[in-house]
DRENBA-11394 format. One record per residue: chain; x, y, z of N, C-alpha, C, O in turn; residue number from 0; residue in one letter. Coordinates in pm, whole numbers. Example, Ala and Ser with C-alpha at 12.3 -4.5 7.8 and 13.67 -1.06 7.14 Angstrom:
2
REC  mol      nu      nv      nw     cau     cav     caw      cu      cv      cw      ou      ov      ow  seq  type
REC    A    1319    -569     780    1230    -450     780    1320    -330     780    1424    -332     846    0     a
REC    A    1285    -225     708    1367    -106     714    1290       3     787    1341     114     804    1     s
REM end
This chain:
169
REC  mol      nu      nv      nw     cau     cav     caw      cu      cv      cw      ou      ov      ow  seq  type
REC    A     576   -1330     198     706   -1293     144     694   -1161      70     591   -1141       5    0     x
REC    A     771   -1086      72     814    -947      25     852    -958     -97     947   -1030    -126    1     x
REC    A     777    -880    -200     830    -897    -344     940    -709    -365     908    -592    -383    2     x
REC    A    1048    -772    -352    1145    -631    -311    1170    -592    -448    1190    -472    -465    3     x
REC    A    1176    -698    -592    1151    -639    -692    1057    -537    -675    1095    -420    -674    4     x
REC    A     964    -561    -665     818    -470    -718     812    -359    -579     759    -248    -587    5     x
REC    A     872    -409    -462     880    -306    -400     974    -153    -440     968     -36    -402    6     x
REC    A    1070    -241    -551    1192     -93    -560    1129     -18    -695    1155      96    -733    7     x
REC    A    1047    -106    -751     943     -23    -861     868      82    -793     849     198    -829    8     x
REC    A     833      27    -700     715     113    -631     778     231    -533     724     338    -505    9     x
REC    A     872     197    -500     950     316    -447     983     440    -517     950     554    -488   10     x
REC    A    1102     369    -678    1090     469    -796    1011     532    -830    1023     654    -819   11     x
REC    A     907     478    -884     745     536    -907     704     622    -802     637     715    -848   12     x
REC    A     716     628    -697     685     718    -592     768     816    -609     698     916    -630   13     x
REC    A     909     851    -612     970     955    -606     984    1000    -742    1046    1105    -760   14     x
REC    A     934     932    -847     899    1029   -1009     744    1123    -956     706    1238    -979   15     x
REC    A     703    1046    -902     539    1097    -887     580    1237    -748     514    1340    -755   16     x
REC    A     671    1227    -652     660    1345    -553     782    1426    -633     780    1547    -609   17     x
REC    A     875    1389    -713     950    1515    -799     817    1607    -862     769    1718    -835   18     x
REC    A     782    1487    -969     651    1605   -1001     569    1683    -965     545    1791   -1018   19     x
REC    A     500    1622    -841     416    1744    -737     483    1875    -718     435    1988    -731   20     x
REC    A     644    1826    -673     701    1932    -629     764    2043    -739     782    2161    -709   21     x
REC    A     788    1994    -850     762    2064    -971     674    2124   -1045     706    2212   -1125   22     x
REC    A     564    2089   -1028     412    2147   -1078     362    2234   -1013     262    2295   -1051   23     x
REC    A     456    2270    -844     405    2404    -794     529    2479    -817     529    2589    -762   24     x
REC    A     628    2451    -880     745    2590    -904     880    2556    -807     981    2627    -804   25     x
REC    A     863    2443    -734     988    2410    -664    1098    2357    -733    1079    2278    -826   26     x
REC    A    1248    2401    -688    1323    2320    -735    1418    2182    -647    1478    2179    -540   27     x
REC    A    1392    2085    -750    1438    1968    -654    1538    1889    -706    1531    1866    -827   28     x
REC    A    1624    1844    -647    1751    1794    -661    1722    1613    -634    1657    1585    -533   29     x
REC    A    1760    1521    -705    1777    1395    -658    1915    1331    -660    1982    1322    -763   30     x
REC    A    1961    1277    -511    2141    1276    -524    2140    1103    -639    2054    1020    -667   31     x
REC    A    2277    1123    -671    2264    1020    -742    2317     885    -672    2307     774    -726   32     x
REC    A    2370     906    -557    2409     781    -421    2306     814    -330    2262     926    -303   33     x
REC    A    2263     673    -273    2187     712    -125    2274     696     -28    2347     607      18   34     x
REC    A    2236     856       0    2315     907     131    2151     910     216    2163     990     309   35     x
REC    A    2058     873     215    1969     875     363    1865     916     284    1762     850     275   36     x
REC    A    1886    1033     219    1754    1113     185    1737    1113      61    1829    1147     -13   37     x
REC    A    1592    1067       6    1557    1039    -149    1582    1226    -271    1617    1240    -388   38     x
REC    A    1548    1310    -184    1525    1446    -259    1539    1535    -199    1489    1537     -87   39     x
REC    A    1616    1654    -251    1613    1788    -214    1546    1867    -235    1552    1865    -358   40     x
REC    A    1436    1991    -197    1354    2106    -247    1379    2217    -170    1392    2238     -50   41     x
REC    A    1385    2294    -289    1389    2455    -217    1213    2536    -298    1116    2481    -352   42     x
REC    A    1236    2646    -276    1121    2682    -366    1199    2781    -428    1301    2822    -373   43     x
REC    A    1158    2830    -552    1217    2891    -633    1240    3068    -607    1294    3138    -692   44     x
REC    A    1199    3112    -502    1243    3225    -454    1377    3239    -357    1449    3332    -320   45     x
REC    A    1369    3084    -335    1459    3096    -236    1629    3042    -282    1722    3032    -202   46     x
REC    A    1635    3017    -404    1737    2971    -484    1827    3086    -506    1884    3072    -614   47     x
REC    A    1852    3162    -464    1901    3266    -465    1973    3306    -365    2086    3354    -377   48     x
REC    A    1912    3289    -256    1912    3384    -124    2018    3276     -54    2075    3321      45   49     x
REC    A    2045    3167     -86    2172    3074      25    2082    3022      82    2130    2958     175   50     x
REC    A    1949    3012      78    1900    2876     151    1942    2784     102    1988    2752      -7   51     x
REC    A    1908    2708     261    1932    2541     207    1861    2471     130    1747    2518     120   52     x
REC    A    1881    2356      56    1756    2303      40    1674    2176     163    1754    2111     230   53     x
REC    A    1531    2150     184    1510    2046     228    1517    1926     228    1452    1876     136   54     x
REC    A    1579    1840     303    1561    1673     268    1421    1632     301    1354    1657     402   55     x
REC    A    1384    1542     158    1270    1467     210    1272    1355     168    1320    1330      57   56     x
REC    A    1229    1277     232    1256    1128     228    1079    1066     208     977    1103     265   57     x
REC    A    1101     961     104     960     952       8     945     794      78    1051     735      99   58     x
REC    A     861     749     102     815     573     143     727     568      98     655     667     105   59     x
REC    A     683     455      28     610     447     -90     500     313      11     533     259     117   60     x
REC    A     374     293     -65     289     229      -3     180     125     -97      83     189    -138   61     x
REC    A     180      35    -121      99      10    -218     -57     -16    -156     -54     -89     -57   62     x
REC    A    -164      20    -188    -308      51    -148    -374    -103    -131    -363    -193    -215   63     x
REC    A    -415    -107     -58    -529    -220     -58    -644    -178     -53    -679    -108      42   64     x
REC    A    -730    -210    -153    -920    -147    -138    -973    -215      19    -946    -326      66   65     x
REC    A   -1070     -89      87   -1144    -163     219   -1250    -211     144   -1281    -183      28   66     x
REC    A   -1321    -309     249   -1444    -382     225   -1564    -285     250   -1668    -298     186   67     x
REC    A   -1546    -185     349   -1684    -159     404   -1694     -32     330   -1806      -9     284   68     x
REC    A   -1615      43     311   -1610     187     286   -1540     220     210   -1425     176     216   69     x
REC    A   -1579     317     100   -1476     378     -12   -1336     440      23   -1316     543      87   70     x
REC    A   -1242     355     -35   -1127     411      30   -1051     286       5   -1095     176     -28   71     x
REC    A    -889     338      35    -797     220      83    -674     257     157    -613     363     170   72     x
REC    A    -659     142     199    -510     124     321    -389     134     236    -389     104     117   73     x
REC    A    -318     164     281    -160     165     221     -93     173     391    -136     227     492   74     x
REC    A      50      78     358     150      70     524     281     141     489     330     102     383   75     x
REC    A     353     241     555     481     247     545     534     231     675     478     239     785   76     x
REC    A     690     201     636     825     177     679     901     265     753     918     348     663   77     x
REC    A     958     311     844     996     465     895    1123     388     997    1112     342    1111   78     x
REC    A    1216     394     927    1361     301    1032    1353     419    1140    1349     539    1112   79     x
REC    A    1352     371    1252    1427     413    1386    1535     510    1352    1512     628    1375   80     x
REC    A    1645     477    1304    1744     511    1259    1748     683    1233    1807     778    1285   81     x
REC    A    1643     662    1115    1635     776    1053    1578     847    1122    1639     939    1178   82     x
REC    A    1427     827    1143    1336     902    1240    1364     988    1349    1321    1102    1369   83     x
REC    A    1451     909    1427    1543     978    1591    1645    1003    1550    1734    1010    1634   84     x
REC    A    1690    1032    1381    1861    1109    1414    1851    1231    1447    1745    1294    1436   85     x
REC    A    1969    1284    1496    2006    1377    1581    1995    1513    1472    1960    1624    1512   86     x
REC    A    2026    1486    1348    2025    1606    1250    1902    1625    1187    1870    1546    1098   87     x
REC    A    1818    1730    1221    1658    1726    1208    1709    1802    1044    1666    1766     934   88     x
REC    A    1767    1866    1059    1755    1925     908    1666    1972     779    1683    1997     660   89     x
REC    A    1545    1968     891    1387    2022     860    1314    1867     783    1201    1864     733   90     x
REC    A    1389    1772     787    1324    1673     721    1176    1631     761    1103    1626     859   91     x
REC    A    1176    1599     601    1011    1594     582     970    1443     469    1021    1406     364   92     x
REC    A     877    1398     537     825    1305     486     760    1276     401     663    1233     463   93     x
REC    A     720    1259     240     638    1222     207     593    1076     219     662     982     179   94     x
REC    A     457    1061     286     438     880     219     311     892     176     211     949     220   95     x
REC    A     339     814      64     279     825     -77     233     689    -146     308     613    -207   96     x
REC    A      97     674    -126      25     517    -152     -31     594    -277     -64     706    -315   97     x
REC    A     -13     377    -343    -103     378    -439    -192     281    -463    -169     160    -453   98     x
REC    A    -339     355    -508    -465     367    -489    -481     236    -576    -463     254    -696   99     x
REC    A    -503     142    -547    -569      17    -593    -677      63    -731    -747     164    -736  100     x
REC    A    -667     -20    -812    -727      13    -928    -877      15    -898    -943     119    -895  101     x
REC    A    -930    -117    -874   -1074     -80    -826   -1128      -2    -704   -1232     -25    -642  102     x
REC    A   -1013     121    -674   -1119     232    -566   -1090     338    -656   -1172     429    -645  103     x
REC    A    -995     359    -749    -993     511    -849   -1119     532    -871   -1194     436    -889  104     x
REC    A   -1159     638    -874   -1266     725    -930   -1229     826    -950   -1116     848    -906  105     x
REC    A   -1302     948   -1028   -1269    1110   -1045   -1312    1107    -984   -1377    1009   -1022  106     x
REC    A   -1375    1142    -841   -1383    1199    -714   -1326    1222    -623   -1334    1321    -551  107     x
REC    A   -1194    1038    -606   -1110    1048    -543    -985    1094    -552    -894    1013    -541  108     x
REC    A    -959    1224    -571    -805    1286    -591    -774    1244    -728    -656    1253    -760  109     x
REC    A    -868    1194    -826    -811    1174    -968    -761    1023    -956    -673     973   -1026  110     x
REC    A    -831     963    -857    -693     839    -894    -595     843    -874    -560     956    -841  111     x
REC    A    -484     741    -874    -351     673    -895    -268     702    -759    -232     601    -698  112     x
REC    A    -239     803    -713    -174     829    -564    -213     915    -504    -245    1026    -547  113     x
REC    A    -220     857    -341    -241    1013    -249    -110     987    -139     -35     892    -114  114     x
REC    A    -130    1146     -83       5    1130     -18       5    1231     144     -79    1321     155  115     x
REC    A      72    1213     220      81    1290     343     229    1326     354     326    1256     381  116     x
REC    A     219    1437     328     345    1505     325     352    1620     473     292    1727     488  117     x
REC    A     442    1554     562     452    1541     685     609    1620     781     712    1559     753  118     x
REC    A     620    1684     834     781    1723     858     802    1607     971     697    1571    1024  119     x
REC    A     924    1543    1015     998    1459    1097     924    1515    1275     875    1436    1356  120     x
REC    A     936    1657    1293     910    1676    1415     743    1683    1459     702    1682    1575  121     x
REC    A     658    1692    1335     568    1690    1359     514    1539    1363     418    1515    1436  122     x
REC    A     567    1443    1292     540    1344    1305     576    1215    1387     521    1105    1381  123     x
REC    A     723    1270    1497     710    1231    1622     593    1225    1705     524    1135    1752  124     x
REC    A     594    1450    1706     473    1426    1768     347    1336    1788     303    1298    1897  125     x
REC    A     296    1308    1663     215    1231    1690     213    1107    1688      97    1065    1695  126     x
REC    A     317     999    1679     325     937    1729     328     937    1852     266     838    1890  127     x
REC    A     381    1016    1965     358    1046    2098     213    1033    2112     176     985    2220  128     x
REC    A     124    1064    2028     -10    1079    2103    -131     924    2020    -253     906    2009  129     x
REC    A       9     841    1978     -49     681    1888      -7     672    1779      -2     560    1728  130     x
REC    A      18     739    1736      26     745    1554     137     587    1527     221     528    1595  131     x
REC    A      96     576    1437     187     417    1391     187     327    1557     158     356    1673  132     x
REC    A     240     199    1481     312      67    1577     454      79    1548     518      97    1444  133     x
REC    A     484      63    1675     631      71    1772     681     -99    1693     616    -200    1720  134     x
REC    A     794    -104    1604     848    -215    1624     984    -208    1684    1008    -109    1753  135     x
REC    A    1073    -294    1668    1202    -270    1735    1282    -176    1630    1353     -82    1666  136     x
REC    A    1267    -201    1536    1428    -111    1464    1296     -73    1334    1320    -103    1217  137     x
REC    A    1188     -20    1364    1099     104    1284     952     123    1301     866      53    1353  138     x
REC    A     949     230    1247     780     238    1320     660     214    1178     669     275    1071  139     x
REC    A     597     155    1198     494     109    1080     382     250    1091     379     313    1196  140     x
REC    A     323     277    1013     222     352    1008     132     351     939     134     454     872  141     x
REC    A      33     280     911    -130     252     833    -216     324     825    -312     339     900  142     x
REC    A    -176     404     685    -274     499     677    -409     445     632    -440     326     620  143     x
REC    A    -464     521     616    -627     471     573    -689     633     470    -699     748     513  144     x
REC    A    -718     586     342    -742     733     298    -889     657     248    -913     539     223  145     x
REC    A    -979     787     244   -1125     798     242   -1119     944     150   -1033    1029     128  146     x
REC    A   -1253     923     112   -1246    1069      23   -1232    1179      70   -1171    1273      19  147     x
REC    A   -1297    1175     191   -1307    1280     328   -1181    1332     391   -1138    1448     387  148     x
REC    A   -1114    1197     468   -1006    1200     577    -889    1080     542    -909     976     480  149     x
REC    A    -797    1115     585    -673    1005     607    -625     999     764    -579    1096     824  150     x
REC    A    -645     868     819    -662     820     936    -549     755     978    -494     696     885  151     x
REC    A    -489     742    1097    -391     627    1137    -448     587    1297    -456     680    1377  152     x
REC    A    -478     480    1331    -499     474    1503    -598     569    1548    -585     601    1666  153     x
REC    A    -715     632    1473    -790     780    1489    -704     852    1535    -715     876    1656  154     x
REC    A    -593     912    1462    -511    1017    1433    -569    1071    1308    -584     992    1215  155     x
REC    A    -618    1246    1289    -688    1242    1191    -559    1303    1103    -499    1387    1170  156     x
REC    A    -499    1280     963    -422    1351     913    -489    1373     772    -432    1353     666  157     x
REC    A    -597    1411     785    -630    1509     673    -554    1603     653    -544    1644     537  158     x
REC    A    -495    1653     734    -438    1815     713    -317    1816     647    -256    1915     605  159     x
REC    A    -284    1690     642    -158    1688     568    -148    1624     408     -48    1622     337  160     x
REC    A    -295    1570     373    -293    1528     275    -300    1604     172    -381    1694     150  161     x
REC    A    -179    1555      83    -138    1597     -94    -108    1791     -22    -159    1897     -59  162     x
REC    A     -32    1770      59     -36    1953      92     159    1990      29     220    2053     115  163     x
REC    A     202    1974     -37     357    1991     -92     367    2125     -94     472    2168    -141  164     x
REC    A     290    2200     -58     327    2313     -61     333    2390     102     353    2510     123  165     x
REC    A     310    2288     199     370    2299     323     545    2273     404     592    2275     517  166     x
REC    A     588    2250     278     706    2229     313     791    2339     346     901    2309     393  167     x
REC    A     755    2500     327     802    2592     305     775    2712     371     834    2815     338  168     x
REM end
């Protein structure tokens, strides 16, 4: 059974924790106060000026399970169909953003408390095209796996996207 209390904690907590990332490099970000689809807006602060838009990014939060064999842990997110294949790409971008089980924190690993793969919508079709996540009917699951090294899904390697918020731009 799904504890949806503690899941909407953990959601909140996730999008206080990716406002801040995205604040601690100079971006400015908007959170609407109805959900209309998308958790946050970011522009970067040069571009607040000029009539850009800002980006939607939409945050799924993950809570960590420690592995047995190897330093590291699993976290699963949620990705509705819905959203994923709408028709208005609107540069949307993903953060999903696990948190790190108390007994795998260390200062080695990213400081502890959350890591995250911050991902754009079209790139992350892509790879699902080539495995990434399980196909359910109405959303696609995706199990990450973070290690100190790499963050893994299906040996999809997405290191390259980890804790990178300053790829959004």
């Amino acid at each position: 059974m799904v504890d949806v209390a503690g899941s909407r904690l953990l959601g909140r907590a996730a999008e206080h924790v990716v406002v801040a990332e995205f604040q601690l490099r100079g971006y400015e970000v908007v959170v609407p106060d109805l959900d209309c689809g998308v958790d946050l807006y970011v522009r970067s602060a040069e571009m607040a000026g000029c009539g850009r838009e800002m980006k939607p990014v939409q945050v799924k939060a993950g809570r960590g399970v420690g592995l047995k064999r190897v330093h590291g842990f699993r976290a699963q997110f949620r990705l509705p169909w819905k959203q994923l294949l709408g028709s208005e790409d609107g540069g949307l971008v993903y953060v999903l953003i696990g948190l790190c089980p108390e007994e795998v924190i260390e200062p080695r690993f990213g400081g502890g408390g959350w890591e995250s793969i911050v991902i754009s919508r079209s790139e992350l079709l892509m790879l699902m095209e080539l495995g990434l996540g399980t196909q359910g009917e109405d959303q696609l699951v995706v199990s990450l796996t973070f290690r100190r090294d790499r963050v893994t899904d299906h040996g999809i390697d997405l290191q390259w996207y980890r804790n990178w918020y300053e790829r959004v731009f």
